[in-house]
N, C-alpha and C positions, 0 to 999 in steps of 0.2 A: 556627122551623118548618122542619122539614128535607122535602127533595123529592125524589120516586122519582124516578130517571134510568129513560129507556128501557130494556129490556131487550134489550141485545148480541147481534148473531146468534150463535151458537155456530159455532166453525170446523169440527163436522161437516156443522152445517146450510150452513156457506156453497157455492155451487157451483164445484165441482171446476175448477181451472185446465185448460184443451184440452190435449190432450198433442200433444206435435210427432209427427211421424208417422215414420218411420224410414222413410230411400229407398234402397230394394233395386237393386242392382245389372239387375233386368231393370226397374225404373223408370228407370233412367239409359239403358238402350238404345232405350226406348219414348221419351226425353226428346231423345236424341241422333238416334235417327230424325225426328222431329217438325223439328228442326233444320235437320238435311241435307236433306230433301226438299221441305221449304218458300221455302228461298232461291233469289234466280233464280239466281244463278251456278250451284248444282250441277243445275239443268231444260239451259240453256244448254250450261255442261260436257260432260253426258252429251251431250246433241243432237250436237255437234261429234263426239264421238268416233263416233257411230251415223256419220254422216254420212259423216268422215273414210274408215271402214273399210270401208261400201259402197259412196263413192266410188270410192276407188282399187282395192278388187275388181273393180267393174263394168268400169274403163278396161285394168286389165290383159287379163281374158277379152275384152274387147269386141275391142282390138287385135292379140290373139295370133295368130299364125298357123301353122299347119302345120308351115310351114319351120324355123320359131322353135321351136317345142316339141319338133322333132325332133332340132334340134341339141344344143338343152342336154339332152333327153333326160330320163328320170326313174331311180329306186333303180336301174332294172332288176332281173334276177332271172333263177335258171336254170331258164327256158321258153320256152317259144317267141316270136316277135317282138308276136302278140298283149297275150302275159302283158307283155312291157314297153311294148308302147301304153298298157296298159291303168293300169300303174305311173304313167308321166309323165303321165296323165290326170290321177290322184289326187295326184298330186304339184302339178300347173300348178293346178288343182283349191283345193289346201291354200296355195299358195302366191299364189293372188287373194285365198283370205279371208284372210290373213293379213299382208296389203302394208303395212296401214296402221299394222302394229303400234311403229313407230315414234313415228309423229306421237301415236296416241291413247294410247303410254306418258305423254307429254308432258303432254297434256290431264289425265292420271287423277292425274299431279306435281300440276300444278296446282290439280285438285281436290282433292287431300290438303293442300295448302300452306293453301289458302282455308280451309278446315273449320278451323282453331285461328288460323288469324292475323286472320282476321275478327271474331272473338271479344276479339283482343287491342286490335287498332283501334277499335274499338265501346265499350269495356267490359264486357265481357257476361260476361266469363271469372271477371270479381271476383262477380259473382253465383253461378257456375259452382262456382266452388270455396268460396263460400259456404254453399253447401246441401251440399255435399261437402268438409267440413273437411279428411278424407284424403289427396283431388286423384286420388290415381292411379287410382281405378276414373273419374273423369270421360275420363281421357285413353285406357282401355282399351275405354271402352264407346265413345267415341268411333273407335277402331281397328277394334271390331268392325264397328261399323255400316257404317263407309267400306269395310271390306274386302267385306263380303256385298254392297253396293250393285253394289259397281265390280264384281267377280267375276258377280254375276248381269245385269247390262248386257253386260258384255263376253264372258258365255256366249251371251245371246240374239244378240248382234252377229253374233259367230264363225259360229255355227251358221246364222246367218242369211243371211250373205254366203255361207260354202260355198252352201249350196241354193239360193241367185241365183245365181251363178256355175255352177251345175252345169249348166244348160239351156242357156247360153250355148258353153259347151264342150263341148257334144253338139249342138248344130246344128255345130261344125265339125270333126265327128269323135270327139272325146275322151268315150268312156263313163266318166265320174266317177262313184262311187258313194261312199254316205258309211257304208260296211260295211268297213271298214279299220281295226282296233284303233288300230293308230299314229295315224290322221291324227284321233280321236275325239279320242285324248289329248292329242295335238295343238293340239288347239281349246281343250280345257279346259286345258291349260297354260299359253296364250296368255292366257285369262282370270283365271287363278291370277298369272299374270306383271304384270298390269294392279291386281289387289288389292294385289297387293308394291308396285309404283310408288309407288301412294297412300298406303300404309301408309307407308313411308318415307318421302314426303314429308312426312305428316302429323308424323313427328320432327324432322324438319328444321324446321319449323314452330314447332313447341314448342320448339325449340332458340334460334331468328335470332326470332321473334317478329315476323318481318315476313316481309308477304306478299311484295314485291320480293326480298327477300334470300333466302327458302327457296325462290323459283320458282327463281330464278337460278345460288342451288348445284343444285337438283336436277337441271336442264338441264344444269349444268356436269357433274353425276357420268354423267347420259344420255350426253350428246352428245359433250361435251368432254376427257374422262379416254382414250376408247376409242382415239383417233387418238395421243393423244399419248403412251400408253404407247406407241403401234408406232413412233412417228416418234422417238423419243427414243434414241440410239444406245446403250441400255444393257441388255444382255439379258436380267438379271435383273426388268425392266419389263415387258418380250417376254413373259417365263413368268408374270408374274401377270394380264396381259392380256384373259387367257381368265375369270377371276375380277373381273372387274371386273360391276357391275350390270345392263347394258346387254347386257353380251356372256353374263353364264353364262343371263339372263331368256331370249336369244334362239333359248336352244337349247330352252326349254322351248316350246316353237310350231312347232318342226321336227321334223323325222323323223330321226331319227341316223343319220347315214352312216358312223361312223366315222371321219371325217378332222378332227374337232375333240377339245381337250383335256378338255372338261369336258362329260360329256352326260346323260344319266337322270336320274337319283335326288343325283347331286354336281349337278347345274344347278341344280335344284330346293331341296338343303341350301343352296349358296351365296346364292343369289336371297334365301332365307327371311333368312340369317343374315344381311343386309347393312340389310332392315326391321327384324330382331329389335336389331340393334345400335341402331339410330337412336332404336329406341322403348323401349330402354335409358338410353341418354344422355338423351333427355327424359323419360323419368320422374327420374332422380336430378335434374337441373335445374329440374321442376318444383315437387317438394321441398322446394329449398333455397332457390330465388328467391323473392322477394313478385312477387303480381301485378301 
């Protein structure tokens, strides 16, 4: 006696396997946002650099005096002694909000170094580049995000500290006004100069893979490179000097006088080309390495 077997679902009838979902390049910056603004180090970060930069704004105009702004004087210009109060105004002015652009390079290092080596520490990276077999749109969407965050902090910062610092420096005389082409650019270069930091740190990062070791070069290319091309008795050191990170960013926050070797639009190229480098080397490294 022979026995029907059940009847087999048929592979049209069966239901359709989910398809994976394919992650767009603006899903990896909505992904890389969500990231960066969620952890305390980069709330903390930022805070320090706010703080940082209207700090030591406030204490420059707070202490400034008369005698002081007279001596070092401002651009000046061919007008009358007015037209050059009025210059050093905008000058002591640019140069409160922009005191602390030191220390809060430092901080936005650091916050570039944290965004990928945090990731390495954790393991969070092998997931990272798991939903992302490619790898390198993770490490660009991550650049972007870093670089618009830092740049739009450090625009609100800038701008922010000029206009504290303007009412201070008009109770002791100095009409600051924030209607100066220069000192606009100024500001937003100092901000543009702060996205660069982070940016390049962030290759440093993907480079050393540690958070101690890419904080510690990046301070070393800040801090420590600038003195010691001068102090080093070899001239051809002297002439690249000015090309060094710290020193071509620094011009992008000032007003060009003329008396330095690298200023506009070359401050700005070299600045750019010293992140673009960095986040060259860690793309071919990210590459080639396993996580």
């Amino acid at each position: 006696m022979s026995t029907t077997s059940a009847p087999s679902r048929s592979h049209a009838g069966a239901p359709a396997p989910a398809q994976r979902g394919k992650l767009t390049f603006g899903g990896l910056l909505v992904s890389e946002w969500i990231k960066l603004t969620t952890v305390r180090s980069t709330v903390w970060s930022l805070a320090i650099l706010v703080l940082i930069s209207v700090g030591l704004g406030l204490l420059i105009a707070t202490f400034l005096e008369a005698g002081d702004a007279g001596a070092a004087g401002g651009p000046g210009g061919p007008g009358s002694p007015a037209d050059a109060a009025a210059a050093a105004a905008t000058d002591w002015a640019l140069t409160s909000a922009t005191a602390g652009m030191s220390m809060a390079s430092l901080v936005a290092a650091i916050l570039g170094a944290l965004n990928i080596t945090s990731e390495y520490s954790t393991g969070m990276i092998r997931s990272s580049l798991a939903a992302v077999p490619k790898r390198l749109p993770v490490l660009f969407a991550k650049a972007v995000v870093l670089a618009l965050v830092t740049f739009g902090v450090g625009l609100i910062t800038l701008f922010g500290t000029y206009l504290i610092v303007t009412p201070i420096l008009e109770g002791k005389g100095f009409e600051a006004h924030l209607d100066d082409p220069q000192t606009v650019i100024a500001l937003i270069g100092g901000a543009a100069y702060l996205a660069i930091v982070a940016v390049f740190s962030l290759g440093l990062g993907t480079i050393i893979r540690s958070g101690a070791g890419a904080i510690a070069a990046a301070v070393g290319v800040l801090l420590i490179l600038p003195p010691l091309f001068l102090l080093v008795p070899l001239e051809w050191l002297h002439d690249l000097a000015p090309y060094l990170l710290s020193s071509a960013g620094g011009q992008m926050h000032t007003i060009p006088t003329g008396s330095t070797d690298v200023e506009g639009w070359v401050a700005v190229i070299v600045s750019v080309a010293w992140a673009v480098v960095s986040l060259v080397v860690a793309a071919v490294l990210l590459k080639r390495r396993d996580a």
